[in-house]
PDB file of N, H, CA, C and O in Angstrom:
ATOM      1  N   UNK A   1      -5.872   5.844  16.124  1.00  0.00           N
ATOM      2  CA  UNK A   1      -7.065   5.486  15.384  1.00  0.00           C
ATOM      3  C   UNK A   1      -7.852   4.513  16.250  1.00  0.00           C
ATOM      4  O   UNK A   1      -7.529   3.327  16.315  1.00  0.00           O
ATOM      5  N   UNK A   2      -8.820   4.989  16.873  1.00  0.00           N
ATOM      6  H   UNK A   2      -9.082   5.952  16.820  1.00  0.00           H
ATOM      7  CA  UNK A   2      -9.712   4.100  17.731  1.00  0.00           C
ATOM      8  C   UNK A   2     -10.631   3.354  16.423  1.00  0.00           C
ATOM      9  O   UNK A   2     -10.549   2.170  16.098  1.00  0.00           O
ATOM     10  N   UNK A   3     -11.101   3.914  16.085  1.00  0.00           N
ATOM     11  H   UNK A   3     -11.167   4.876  16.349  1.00  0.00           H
ATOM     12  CA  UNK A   3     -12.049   2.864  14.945  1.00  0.00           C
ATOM     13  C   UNK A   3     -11.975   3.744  13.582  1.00  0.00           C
ATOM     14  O   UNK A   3     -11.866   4.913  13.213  1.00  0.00           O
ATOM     15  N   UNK A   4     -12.137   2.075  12.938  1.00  0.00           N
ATOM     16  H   UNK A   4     -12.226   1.125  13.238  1.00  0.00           H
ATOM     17  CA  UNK A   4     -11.955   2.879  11.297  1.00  0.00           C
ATOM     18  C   UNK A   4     -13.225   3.301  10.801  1.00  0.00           C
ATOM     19  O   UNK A   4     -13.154   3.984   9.779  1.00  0.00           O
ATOM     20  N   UNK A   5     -14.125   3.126  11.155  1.00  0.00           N
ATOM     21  H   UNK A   5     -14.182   2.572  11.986  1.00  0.00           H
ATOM     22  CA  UNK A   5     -15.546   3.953  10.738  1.00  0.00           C
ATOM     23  C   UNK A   5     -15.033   5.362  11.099  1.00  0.00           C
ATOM     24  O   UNK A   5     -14.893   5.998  10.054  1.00  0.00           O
ATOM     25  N   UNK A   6     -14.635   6.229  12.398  1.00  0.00           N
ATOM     26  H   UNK A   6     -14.748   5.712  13.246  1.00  0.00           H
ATOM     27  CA  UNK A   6     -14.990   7.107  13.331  1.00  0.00           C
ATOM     28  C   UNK A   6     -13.667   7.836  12.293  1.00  0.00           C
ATOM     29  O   UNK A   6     -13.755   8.961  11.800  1.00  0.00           O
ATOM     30  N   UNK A   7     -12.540   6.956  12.130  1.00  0.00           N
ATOM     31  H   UNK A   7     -12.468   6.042  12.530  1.00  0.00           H
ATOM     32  CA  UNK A   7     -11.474   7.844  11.139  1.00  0.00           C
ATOM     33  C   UNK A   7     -12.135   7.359   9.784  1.00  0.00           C
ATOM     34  O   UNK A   7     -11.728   8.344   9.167  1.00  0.00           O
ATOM     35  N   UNK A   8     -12.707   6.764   8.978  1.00  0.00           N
ATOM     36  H   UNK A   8     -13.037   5.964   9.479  1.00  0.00           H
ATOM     37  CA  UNK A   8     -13.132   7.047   7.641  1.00  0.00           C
ATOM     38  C   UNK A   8     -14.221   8.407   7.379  1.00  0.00           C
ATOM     39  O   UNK A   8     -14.197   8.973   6.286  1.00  0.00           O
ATOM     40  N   UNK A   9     -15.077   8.826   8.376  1.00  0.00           N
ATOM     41  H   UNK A   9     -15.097   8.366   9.264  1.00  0.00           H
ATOM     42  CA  UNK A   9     -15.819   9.670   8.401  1.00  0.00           C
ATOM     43  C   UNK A   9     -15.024  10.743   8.604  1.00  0.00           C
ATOM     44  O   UNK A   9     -15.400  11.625   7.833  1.00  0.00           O
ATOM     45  N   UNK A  10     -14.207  11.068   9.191  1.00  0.00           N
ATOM     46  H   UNK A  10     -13.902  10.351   9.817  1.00  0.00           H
ATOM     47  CA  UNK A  10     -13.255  12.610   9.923  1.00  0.00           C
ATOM     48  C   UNK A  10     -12.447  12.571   8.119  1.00  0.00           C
ATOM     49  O   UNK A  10     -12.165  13.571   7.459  1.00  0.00           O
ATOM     50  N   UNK A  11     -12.299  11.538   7.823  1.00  0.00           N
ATOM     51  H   UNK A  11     -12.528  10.726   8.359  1.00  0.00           H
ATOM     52  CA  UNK A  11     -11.174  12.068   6.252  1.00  0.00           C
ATOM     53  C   UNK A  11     -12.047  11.897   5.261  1.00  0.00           C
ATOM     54  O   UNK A  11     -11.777  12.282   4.124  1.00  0.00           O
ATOM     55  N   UNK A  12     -12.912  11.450   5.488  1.00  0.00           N
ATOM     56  H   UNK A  12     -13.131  11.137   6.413  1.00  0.00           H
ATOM     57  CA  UNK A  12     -14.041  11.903   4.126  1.00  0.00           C
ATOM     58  C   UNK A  12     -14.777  13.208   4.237  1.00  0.00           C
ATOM     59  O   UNK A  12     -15.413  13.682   3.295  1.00  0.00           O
ATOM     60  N   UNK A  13     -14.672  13.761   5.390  1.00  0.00           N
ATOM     61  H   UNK A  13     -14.155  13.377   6.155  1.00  0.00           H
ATOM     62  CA  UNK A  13     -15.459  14.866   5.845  1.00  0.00           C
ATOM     63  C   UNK A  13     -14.819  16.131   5.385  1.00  0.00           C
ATOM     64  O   UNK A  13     -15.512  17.114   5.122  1.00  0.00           O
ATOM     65  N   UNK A  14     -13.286  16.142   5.259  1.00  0.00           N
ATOM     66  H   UNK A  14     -12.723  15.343   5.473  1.00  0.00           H
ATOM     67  CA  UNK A  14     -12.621  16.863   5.877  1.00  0.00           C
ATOM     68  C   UNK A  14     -10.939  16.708   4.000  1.00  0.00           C
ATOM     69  O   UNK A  14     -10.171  15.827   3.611  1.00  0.00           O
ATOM     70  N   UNK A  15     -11.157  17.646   3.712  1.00  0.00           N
ATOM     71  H   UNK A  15     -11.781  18.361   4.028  1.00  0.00           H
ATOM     72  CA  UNK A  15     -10.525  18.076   2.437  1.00  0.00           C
ATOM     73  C   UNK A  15      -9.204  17.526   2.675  1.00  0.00           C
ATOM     74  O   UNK A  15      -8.627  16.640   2.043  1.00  0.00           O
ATOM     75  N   UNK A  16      -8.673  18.428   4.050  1.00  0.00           N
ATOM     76  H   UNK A  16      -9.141  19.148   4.563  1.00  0.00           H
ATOM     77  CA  UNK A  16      -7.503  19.541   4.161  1.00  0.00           C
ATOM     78  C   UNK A  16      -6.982  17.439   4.338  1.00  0.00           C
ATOM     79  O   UNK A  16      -6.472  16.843   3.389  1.00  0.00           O
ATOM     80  N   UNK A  17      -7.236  16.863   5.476  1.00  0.00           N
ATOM     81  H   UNK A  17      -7.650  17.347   6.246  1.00  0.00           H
ATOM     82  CA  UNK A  17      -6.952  15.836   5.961  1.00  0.00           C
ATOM     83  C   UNK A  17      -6.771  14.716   4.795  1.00  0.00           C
ATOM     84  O   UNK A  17      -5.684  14.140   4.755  1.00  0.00           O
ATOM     85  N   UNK A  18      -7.791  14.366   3.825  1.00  0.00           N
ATOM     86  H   UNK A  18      -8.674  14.834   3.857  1.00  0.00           H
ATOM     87  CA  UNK A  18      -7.620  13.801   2.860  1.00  0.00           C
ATOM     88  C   UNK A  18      -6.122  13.817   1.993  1.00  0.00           C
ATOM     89  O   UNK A  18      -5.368  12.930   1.594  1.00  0.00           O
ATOM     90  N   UNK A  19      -6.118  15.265   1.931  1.00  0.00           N
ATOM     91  H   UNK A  19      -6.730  15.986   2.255  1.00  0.00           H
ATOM     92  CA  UNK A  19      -4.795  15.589   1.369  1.00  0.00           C
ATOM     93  C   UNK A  19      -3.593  15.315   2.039  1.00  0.00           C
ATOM     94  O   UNK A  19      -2.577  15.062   1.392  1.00  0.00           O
ATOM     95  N   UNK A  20      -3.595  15.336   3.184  1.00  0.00           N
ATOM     96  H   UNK A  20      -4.420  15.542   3.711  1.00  0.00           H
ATOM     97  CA  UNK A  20      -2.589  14.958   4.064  1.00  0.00           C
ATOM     98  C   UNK A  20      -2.475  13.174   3.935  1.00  0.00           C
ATOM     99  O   UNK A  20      -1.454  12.558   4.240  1.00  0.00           O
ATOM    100  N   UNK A  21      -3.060  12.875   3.698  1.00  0.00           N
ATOM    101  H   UNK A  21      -3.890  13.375   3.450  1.00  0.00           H
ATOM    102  CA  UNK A  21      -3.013  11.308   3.903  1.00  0.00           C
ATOM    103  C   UNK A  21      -2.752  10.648   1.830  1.00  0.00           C
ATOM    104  O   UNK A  21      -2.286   9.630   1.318  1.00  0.00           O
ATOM    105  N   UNK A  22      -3.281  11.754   1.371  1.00  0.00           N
ATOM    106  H   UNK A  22      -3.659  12.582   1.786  1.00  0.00           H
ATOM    107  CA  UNK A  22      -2.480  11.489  -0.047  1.00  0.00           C
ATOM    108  C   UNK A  22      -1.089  11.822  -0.040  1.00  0.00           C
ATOM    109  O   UNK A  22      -0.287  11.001  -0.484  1.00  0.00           O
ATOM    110  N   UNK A  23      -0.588  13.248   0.538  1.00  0.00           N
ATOM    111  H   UNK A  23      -1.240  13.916   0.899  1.00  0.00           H
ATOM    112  CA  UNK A  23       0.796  13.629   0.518  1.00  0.00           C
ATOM    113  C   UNK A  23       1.808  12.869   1.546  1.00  0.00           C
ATOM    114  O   UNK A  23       3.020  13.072   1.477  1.00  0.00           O
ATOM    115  N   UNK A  24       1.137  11.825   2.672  1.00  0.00           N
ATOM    116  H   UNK A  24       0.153  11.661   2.729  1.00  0.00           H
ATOM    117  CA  UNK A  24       1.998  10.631   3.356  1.00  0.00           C
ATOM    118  C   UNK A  24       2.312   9.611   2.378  1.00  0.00           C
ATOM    119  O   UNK A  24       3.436   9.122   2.261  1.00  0.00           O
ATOM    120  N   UNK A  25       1.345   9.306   1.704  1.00  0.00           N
ATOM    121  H   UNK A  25       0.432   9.703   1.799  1.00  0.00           H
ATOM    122  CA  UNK A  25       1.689   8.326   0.449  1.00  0.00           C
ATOM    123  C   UNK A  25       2.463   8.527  -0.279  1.00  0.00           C
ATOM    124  O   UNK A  25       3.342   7.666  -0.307  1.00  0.00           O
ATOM    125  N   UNK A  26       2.613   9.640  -1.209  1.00  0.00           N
ATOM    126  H   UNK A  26       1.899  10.340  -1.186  1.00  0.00           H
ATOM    127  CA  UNK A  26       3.428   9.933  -1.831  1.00  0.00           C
ATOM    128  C   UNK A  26       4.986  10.383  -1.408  1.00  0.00           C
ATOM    129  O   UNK A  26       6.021  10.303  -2.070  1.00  0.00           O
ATOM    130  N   UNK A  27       4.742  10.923   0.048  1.00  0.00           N
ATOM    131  H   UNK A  27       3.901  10.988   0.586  1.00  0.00           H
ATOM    132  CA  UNK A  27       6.208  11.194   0.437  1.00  0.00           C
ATOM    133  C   UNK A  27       6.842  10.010   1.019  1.00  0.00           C
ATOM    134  O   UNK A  27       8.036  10.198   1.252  1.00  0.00           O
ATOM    135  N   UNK A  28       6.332   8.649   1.375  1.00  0.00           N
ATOM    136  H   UNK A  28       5.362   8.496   1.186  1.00  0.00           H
ATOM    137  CA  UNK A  28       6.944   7.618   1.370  1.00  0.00           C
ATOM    138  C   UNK A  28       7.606   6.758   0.035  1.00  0.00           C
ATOM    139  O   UNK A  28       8.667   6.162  -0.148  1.00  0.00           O
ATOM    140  N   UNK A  29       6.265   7.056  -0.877  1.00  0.00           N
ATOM    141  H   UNK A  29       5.403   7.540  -0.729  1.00  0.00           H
ATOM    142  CA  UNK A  29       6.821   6.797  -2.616  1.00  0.00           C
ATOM    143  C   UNK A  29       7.996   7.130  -2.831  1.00  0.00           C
ATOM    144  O   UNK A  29       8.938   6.410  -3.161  1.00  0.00           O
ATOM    145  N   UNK A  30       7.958   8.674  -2.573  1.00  0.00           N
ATOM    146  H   UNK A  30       7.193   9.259  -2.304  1.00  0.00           H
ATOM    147  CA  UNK A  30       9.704   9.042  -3.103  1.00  0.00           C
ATOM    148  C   UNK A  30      10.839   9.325  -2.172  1.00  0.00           C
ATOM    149  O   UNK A  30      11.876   9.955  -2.383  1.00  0.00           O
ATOM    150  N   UNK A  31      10.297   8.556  -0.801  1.00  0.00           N
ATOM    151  H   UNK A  31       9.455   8.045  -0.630  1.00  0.00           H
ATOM    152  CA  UNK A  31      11.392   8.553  -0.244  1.00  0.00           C
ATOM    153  C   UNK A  31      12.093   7.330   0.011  1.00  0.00           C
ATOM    154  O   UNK A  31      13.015   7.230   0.820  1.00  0.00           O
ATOM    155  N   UNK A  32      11.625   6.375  -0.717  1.00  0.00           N
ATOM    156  H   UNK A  32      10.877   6.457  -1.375  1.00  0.00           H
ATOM    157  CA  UNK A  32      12.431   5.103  -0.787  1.00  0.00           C
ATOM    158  C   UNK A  32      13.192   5.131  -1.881  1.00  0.00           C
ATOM    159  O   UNK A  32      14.136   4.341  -1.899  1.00  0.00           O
ATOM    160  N   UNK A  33      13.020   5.885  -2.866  1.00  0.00           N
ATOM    161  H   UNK A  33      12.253   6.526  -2.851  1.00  0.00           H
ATOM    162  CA  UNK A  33      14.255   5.348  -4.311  1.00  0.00           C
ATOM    163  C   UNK A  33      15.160   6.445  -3.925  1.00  0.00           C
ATOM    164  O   UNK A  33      16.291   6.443  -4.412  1.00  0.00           O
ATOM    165  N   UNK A  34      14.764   7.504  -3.009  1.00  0.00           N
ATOM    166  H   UNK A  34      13.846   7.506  -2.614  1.00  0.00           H
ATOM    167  CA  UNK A  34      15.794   8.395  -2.565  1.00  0.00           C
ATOM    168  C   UNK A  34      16.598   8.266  -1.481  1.00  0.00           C
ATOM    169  O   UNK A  34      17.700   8.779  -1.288  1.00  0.00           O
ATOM    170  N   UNK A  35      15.766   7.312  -0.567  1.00  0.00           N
ATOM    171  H   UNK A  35      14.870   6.895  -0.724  1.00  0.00           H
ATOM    172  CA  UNK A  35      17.021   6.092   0.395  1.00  0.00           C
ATOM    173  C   UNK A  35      17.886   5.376  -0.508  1.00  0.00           C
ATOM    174  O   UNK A  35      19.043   5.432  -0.091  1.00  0.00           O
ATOM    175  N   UNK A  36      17.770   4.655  -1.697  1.00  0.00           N
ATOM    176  H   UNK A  36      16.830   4.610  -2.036  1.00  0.00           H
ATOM    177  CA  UNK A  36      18.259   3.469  -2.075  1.00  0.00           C
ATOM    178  C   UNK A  36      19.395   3.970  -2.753  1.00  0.00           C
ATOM    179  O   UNK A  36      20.499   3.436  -2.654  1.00  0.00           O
ATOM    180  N   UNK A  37      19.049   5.505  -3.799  1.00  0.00           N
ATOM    181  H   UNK A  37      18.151   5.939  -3.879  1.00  0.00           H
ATOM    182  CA  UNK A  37      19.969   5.972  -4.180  1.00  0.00           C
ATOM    183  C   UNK A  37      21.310   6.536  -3.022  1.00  0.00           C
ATOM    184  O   UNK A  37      22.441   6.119  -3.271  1.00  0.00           O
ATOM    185  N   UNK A  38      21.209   7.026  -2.377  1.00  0.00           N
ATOM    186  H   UNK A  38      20.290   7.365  -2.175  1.00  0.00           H
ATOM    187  CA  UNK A  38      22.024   7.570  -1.196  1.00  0.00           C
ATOM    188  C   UNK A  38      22.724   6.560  -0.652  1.00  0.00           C
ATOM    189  O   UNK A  38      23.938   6.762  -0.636  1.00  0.00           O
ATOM    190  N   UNK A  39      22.292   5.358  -0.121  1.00  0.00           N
ATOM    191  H   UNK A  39      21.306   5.194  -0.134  1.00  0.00           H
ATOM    192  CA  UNK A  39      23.169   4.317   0.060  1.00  0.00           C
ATOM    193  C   UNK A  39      24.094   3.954  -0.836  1.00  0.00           C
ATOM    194  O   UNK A  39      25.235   3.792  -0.402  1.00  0.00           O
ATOM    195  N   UNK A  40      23.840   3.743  -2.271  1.00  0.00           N
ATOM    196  H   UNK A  40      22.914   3.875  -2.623  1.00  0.00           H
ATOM    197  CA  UNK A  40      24.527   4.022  -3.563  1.00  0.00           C
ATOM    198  C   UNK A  40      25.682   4.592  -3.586  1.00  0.00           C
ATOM    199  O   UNK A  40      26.851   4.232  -3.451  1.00  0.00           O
ATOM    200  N   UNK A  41      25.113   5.578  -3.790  1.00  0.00           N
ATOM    201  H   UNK A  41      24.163   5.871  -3.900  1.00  0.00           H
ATOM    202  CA  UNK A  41      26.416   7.167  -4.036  1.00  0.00           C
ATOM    203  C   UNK A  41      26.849   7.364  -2.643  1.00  0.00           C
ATOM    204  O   UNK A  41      27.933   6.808  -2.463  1.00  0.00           O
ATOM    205  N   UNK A  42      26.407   7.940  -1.617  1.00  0.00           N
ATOM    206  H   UNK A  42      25.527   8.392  -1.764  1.00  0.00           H
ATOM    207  CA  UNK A  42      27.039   8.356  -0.628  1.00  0.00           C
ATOM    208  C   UNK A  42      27.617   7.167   0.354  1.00  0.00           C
ATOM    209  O   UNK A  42      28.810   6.875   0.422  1.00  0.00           O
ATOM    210  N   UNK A  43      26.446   6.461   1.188  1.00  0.00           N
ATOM    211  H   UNK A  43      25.476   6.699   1.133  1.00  0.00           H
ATOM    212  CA  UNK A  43      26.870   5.495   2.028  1.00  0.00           C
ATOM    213  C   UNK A  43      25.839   5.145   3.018  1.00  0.00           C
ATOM    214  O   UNK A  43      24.997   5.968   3.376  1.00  0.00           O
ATOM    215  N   UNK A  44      25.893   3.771   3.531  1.00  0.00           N
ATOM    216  H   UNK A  44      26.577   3.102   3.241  1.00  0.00           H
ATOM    217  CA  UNK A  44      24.849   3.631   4.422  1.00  0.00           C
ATOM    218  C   UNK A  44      24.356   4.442   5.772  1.00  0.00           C
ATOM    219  O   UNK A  44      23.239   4.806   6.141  1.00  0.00           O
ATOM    220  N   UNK A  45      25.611   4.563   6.322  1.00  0.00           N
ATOM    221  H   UNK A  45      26.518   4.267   6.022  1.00  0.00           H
ATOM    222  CA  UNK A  45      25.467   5.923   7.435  1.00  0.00           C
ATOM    223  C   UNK A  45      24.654   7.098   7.423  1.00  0.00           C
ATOM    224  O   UNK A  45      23.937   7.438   8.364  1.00  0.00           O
ATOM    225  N   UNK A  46      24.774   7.711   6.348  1.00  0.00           N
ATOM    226  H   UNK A  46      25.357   7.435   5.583  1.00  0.00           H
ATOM    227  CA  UNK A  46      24.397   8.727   5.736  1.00  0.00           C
ATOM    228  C   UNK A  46      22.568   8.673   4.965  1.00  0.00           C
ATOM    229  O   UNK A  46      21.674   9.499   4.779  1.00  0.00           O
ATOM    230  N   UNK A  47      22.750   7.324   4.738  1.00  0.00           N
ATOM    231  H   UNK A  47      23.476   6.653   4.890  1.00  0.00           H
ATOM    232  CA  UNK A  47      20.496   7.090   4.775  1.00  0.00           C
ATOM    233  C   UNK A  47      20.787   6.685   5.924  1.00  0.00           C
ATOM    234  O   UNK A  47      20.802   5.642   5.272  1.00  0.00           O
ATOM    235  N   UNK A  48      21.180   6.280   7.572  1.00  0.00           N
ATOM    236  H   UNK A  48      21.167   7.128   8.103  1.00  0.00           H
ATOM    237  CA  UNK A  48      20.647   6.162   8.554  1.00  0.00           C
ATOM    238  C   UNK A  48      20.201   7.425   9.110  1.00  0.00           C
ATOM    239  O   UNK A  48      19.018   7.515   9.438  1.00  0.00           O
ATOM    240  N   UNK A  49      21.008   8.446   9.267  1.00  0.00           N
ATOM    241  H   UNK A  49      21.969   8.372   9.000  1.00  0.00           H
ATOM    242  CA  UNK A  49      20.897   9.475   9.613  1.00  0.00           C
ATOM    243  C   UNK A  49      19.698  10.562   8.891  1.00  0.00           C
ATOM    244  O   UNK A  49      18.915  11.307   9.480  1.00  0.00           O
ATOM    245  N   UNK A  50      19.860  10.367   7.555  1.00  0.00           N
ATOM    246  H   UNK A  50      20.497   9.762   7.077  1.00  0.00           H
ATOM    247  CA  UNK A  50      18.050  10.532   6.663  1.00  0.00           C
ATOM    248  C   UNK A  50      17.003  10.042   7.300  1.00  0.00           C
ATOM    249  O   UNK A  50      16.019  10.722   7.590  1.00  0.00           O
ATOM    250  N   UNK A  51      17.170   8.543   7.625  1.00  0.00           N
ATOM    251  H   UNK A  51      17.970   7.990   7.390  1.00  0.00           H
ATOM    252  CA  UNK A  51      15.988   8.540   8.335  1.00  0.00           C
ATOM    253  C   UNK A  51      15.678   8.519   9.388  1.00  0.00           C
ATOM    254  O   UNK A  51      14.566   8.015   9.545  1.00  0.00           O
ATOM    255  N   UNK A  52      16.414   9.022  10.722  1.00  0.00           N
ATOM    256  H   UNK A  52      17.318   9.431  10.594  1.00  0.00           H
ATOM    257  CA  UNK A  52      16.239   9.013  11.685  1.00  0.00           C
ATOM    258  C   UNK A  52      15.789  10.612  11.801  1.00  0.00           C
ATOM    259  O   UNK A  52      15.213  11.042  12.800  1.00  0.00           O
ATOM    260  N   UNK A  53      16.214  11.651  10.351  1.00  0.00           N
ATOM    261  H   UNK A  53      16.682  11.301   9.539  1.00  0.00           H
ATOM    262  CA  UNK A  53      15.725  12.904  10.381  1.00  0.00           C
ATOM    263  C   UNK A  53      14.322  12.521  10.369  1.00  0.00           C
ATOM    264  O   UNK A  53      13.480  12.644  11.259  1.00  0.00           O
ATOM    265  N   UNK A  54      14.180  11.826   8.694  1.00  0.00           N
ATOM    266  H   UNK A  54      14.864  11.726   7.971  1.00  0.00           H
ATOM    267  CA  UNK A  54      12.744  12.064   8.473  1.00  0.00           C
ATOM    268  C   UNK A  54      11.959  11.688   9.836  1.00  0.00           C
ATOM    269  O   UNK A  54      11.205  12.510  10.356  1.00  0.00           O
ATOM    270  N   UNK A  55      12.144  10.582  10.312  1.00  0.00           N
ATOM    271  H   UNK A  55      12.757   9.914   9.890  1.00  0.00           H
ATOM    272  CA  UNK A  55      10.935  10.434  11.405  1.00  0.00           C
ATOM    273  C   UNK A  55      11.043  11.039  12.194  1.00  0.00           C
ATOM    274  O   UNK A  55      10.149  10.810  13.009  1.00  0.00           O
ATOM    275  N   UNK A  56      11.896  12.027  12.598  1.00  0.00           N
ATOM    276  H   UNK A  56      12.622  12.213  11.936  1.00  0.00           H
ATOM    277  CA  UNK A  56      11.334  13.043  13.616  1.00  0.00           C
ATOM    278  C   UNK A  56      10.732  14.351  13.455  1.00  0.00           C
ATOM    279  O   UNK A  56      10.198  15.056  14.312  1.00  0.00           O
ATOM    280  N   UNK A  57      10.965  14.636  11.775  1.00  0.00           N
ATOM    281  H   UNK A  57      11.399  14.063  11.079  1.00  0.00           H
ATOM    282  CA  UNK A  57      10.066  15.358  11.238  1.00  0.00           C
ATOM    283  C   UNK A  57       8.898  14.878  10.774  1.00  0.00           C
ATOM    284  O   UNK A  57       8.050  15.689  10.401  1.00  0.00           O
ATOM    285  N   UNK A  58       8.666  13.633  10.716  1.00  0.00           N
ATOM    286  H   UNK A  58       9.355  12.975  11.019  1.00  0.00           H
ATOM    287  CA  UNK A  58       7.102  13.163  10.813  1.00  0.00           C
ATOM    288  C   UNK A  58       6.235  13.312  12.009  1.00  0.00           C
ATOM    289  O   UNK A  58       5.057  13.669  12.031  1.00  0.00           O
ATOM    290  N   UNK A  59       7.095  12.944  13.113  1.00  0.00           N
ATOM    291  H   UNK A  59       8.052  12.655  13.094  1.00  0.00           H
ATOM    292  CA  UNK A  59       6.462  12.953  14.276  1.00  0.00           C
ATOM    293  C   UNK A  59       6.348  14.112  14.951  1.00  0.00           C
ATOM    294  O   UNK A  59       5.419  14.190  15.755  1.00  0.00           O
ATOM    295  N   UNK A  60       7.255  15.264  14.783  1.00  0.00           N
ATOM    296  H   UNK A  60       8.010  15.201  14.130  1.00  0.00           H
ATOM    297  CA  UNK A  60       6.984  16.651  15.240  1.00  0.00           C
ATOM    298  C   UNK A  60       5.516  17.146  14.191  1.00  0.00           C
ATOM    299  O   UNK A  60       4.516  17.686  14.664  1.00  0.00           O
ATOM    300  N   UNK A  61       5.677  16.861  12.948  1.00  0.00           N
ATOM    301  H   UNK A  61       6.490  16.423  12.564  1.00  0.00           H
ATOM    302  CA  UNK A  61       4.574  17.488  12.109  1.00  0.00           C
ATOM    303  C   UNK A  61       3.242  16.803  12.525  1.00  0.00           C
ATOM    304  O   UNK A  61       2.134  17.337  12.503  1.00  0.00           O
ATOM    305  N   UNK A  62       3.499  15.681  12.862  1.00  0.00           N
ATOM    306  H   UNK A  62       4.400  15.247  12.880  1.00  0.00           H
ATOM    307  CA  UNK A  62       2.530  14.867  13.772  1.00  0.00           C
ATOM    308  C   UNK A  62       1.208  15.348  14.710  1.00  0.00           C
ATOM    309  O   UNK A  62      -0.014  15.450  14.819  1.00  0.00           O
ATOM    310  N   UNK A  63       2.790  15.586  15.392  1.00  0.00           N
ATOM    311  H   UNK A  63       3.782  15.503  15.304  1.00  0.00           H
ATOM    312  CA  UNK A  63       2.339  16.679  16.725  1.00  0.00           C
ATOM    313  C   UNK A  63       1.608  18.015  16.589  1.00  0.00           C
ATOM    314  O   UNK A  63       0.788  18.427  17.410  1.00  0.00           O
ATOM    315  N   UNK A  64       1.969  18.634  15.509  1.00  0.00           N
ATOM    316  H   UNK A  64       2.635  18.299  14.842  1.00  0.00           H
ATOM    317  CA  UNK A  64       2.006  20.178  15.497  1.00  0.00           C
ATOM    318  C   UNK A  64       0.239  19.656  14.703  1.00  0.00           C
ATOM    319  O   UNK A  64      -0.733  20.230  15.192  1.00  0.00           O
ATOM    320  N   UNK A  65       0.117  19.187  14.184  1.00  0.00           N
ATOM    321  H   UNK A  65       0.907  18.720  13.786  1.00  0.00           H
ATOM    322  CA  UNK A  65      -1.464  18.972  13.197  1.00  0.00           C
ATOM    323  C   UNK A  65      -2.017  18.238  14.608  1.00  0.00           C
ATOM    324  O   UNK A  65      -3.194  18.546  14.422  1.00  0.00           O
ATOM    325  N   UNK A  66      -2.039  17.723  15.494  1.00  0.00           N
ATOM    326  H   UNK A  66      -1.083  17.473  15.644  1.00  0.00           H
ATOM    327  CA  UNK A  66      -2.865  17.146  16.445  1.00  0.00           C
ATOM    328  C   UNK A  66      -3.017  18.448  17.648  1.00  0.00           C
ATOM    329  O   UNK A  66      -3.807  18.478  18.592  1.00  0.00           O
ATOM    330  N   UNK A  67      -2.344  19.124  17.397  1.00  0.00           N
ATOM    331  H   UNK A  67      -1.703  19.100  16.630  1.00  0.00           H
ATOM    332  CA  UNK A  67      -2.454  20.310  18.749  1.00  0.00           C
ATOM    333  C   UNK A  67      -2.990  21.369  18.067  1.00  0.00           C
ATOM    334  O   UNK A  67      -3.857  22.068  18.593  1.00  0.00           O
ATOM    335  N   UNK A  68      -2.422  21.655  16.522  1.00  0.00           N
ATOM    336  H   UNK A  68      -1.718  21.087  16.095  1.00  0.00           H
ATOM    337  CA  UNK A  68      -3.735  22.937  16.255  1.00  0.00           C
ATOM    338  C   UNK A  68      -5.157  22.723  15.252  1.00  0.00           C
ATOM    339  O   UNK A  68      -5.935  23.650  15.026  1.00  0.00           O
ATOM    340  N   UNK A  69      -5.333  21.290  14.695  1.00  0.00           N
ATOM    341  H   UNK A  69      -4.701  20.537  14.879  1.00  0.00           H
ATOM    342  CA  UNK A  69      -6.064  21.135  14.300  1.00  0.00           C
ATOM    343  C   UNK A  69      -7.031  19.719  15.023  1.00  0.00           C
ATOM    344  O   UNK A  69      -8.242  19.604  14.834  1.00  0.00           O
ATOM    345  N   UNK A  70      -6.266  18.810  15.790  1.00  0.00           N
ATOM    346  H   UNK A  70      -5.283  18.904  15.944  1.00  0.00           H
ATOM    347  CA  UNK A  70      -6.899  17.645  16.077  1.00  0.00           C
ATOM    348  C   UNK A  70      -8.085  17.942  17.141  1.00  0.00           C
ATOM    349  O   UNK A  70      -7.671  18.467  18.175  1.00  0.00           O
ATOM    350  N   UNK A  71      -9.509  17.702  17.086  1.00  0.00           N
ATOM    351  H   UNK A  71      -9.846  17.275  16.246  1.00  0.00           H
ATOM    352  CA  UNK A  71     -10.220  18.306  18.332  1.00  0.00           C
ATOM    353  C   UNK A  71     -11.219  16.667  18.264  1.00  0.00           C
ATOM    354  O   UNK A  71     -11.580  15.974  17.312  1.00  0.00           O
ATOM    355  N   UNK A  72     -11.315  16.597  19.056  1.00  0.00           N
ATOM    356  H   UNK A  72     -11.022  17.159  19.830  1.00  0.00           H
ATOM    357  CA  UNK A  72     -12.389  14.946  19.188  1.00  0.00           C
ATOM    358  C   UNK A  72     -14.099  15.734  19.040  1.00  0.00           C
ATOM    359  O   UNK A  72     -14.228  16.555  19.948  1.00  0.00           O
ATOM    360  N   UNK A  73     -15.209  15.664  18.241  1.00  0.00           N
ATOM    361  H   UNK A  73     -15.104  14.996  17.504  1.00  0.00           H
ATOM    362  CA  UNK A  73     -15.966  16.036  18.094  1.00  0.00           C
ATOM    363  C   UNK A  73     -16.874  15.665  19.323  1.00  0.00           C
ATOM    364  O   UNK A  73     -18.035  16.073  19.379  1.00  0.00           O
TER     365      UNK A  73
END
């Protein structure tokens, strides 16, 4: 994010992106009471390894939306 004007305009512009930045919100929402539970019941090891998934499936999905959709106008 070089400037927040230059990204407030690209996600107000832009539906698909909006939605993406609602569905980051929310998939952090429910992925914390679903860390907290798992430490719980299963064990701490077991949310380390959750989240060392999730963020590399953030950061591949990352990737994959910046290479077929990201273009600098």
């Amino acid at each position: 994010m070089e400037s927040i004007s230059k990204y407030w305009n690209q996600v107000s512009s832009s539906t698909f992106l909006m939605l993406l930045n609602v569905g980051l919100v929310v998939s952090i929402g429910i992925s914390v009471p679903i860390a907290v539970t798992v430490s719980k019941l299963i064990s701490p090891v077991s949310r380390s390894l959750a989240d060392v998934c999730r963020t590399v499936f953030i950061w591949l999905f990352g990737i994959t939306i910046t290479l077929t959709i990201g273009t600098d106008p």
